[in-house]
C-alpha positions as CSV (number, residue, x, y, z in Angstrom):
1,X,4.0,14.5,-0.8
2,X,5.6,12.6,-4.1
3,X,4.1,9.7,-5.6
4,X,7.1,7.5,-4.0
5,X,5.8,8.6,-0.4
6,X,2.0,8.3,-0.7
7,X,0.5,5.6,1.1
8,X,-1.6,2.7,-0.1
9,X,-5.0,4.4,1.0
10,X,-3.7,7.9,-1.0
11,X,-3.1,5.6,-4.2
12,X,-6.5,3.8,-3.7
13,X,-8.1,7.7,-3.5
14,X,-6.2,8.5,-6.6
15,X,-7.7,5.1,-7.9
16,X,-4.1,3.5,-8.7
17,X,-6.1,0.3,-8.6
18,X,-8.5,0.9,-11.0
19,X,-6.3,3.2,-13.6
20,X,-3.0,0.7,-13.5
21,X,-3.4,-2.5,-11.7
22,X,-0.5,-3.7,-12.0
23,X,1.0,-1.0,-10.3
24,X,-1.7,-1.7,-7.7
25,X,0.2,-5.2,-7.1
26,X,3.2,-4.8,-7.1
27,X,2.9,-2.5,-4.0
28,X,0.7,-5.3,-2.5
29,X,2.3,-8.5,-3.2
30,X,3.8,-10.1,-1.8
31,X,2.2,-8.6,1.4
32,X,5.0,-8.7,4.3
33,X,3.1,-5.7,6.4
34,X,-0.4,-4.5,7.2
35,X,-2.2,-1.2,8.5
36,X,-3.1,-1.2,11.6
37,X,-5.1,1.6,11.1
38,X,-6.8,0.2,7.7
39,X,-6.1,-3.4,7.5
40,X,-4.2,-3.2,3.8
41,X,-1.5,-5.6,3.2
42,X,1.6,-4.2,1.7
43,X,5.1,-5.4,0.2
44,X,6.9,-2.9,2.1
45,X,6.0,-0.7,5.7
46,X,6.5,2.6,4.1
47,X,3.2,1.8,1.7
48,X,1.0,1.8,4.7
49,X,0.8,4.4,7.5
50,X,0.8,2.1,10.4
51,X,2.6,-1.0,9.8
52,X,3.3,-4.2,11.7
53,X,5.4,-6.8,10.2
54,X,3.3,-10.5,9.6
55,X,5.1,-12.7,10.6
């Protein structure tokens, strides 16, 4: 799987957060979906592997 497909939880394993926040964000914010599964907010539904739009 290529970095561009990895999901938020596979970046926070690779600690994407920690080694480039900024990064980190900008798949985050502004949050327009969440995991079902998890709970993470992201800006987009393919960063998260079960998404639902908040609306």
């Amino acid at each position: 799987m290529g970095e561009d497909k990895k999901t938020l939880c596979g970046h926070v394993e690779d600690e994407l957060h920690v080694k480039d926040p900024q990064a980190y964000i900008k798949l985050i914010h502004p949050a327009t979906h969440f995991c079902q599964n998890c709970g993470r907010g992201a800006a987009k539904a393919e960063n998260v592997c079960n998404p639902k739009e908040i609306k």
